[in-house]
N, C-alpha and C positions, 0 to 999 in steps of 0.2 A: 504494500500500500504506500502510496506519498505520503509522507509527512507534512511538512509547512514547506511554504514558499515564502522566504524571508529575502527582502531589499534594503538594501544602502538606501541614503535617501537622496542627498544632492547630488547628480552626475548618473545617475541611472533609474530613479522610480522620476524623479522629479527635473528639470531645468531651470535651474535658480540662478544661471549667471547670466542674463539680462536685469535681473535687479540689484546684483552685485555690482556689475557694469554702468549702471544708471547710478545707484548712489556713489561708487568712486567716482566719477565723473563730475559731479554736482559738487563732488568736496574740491577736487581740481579746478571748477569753475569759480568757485568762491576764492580759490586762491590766483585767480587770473591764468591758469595752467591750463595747455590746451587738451581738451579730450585723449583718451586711449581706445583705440576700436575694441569694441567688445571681442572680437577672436579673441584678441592678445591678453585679454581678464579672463578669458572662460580659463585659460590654461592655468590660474591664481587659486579656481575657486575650492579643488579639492584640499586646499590646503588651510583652507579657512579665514576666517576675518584681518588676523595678524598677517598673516602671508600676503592676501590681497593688499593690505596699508602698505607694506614692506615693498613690495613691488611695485607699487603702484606712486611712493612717492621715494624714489629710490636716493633721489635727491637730499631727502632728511636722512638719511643711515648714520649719520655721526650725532643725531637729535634723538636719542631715545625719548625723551620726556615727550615733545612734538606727536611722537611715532603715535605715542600710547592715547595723546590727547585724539588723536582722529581716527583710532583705531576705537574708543570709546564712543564718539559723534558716529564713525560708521554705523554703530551696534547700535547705540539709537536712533536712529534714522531707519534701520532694516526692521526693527521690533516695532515703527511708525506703518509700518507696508509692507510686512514680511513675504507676501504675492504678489505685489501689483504688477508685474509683468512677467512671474513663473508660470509654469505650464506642466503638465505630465508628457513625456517626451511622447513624438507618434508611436502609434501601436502599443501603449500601454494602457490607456483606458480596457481598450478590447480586449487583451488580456487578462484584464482586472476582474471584466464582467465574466469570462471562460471559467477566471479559475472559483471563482464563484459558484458559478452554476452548476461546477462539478467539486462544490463542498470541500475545498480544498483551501486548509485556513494556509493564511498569508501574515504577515508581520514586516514594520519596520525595523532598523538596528542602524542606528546612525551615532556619530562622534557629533549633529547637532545639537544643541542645547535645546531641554523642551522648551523654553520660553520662546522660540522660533518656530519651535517641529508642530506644535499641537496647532498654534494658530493657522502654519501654512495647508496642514493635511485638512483640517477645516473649510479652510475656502477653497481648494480643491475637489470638496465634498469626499475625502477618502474614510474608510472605516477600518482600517486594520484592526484585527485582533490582539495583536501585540504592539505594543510603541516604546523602542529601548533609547533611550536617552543617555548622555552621561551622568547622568544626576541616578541612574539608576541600579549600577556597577561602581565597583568599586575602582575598575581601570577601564580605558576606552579602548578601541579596537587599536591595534592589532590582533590584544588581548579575544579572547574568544568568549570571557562571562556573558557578554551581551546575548551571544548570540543561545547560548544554553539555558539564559535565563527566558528567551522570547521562546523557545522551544518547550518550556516547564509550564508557560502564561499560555501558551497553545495547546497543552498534555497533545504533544507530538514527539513522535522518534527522529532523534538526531541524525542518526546514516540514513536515512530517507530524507532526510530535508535539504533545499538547496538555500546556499545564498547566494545573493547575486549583487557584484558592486563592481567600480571603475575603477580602483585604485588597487593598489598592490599589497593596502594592508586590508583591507574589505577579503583578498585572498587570503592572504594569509590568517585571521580569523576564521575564516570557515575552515580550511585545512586543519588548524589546532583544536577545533570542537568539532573534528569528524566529518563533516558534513560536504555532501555536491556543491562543488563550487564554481562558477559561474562569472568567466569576465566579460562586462560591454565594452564594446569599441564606440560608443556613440559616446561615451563621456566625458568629463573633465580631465584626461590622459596631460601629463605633464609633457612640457615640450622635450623629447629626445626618447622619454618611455615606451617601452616596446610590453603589451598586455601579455606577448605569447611568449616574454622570459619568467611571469608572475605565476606559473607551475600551475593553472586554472583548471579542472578537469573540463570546462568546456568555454569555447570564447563563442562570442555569437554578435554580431552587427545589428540585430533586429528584433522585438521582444514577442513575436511571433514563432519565433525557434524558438522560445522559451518550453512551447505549448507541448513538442517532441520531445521534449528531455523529461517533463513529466509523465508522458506515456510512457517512455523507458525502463523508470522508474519503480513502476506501477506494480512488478511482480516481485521485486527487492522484500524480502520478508523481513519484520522488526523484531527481530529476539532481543537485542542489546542496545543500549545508550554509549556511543563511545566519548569520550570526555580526554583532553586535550594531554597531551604526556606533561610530567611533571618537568618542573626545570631542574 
């Protein structure tokens, strides 16, 4: 039987670098600084809010105090409009409603903070079963708790269940809690990162091949919970 079908959330359930894009821009405008095409921020976003200031005003780097000051304004300004021009990437709504219809819970697991995740999946209108936050583990992902603990919030079996994220530590959490793991190419991929060195049991361009690897799946019997080796 499948287990859960558990998602990262920025970069491959959701597209949130147009509003990343939009608010560094705005903070660039108030300082007379001209724009950054969004291409070149979507490659920031997997790295989050700090990362994004960092690069984006690369100019301050000897200003830490500066860095922190508009790395805070960013963060409130995002928690101002945490959607106002994010999307679910194509072919994921239809997915959403497949894996639905075939009773097949699904979960978030994200390094976003809830004070972002709950509002955006909201106006989205999403309903996951599970919503793992930092605020909810004791460590973030790489670490794998998140993902065992979305799997215990779903009483689903871990070697049956996938996760699926764009970044190479999204893998490497599902790898250390067992689980099918699953890289997108449509995501927030750092410039130079290559997804098919990230040891992914499956990579896929489209969240439509998702649909096939759950049938695959489907005859995997669940005797056991596997849980992550010790260090």
């Amino acid at each position: 039987m499948v287990g859960a079908l558990l998602f990262d959330l920025d970069g491959t359930l959701v597209d949130t670098a147009p509003d990343f894009a939009r608010i560094l821009n705005a903070q660039r405008d108030d300082l007379n600084l001209p724009a950054l095409a969004p291409e070149r921020v979507r490659h920031w976003v997997s790295q989050g809010a700090r990362h994004v200031i960092e690069s984006g005003f690369a100019d301050y780097s000897q200003q830490p105090e500066r860095l922190e000051q508009l790395r805070q304004d960013f963060l409130e300004r995002y928690a101002q409009n945490v959607g106002l021009h994010s999307c679910l990437f194509p072919g994921m709504r239809e997915l959403l409603v497949q894996i639905e219809q075939r009773s097949i819970a699904w979960g978030v697991v994200t390094n976003k903070p809830e004070r972002y995740t709950l509002p955006l999946l909201t106006q989205l209108r999403l309903n996951p079963g599970a919503v793992i936050c930092p605020e909810h583990v004791p460590n973030s992902k790489p670490d794998p708790a998140g993902l065992l603990l979305a799997c215990r919030q779903l009483d689903r079996c871990v070697q049956t269940s996938l996760y699926v994220g764009d970044h190479e530590r999204d893998i490497e959490a599902g790898r250390r809690a067992g689980m099918v793991t699953v890289a997108v190419s449509w995501g927030y991929t750092l410039e130079g990162d290559d997804p098919q060195r990230w040891r992914a049991d499956h990579l896929i361009s489209h969240p439509q091949q998702l649909s096939s690897l759950l049938h695959c799946i489907e005859d995997i019997p669940c005797t056991i919970t596997r849980h992550p080796p010790s260090s």
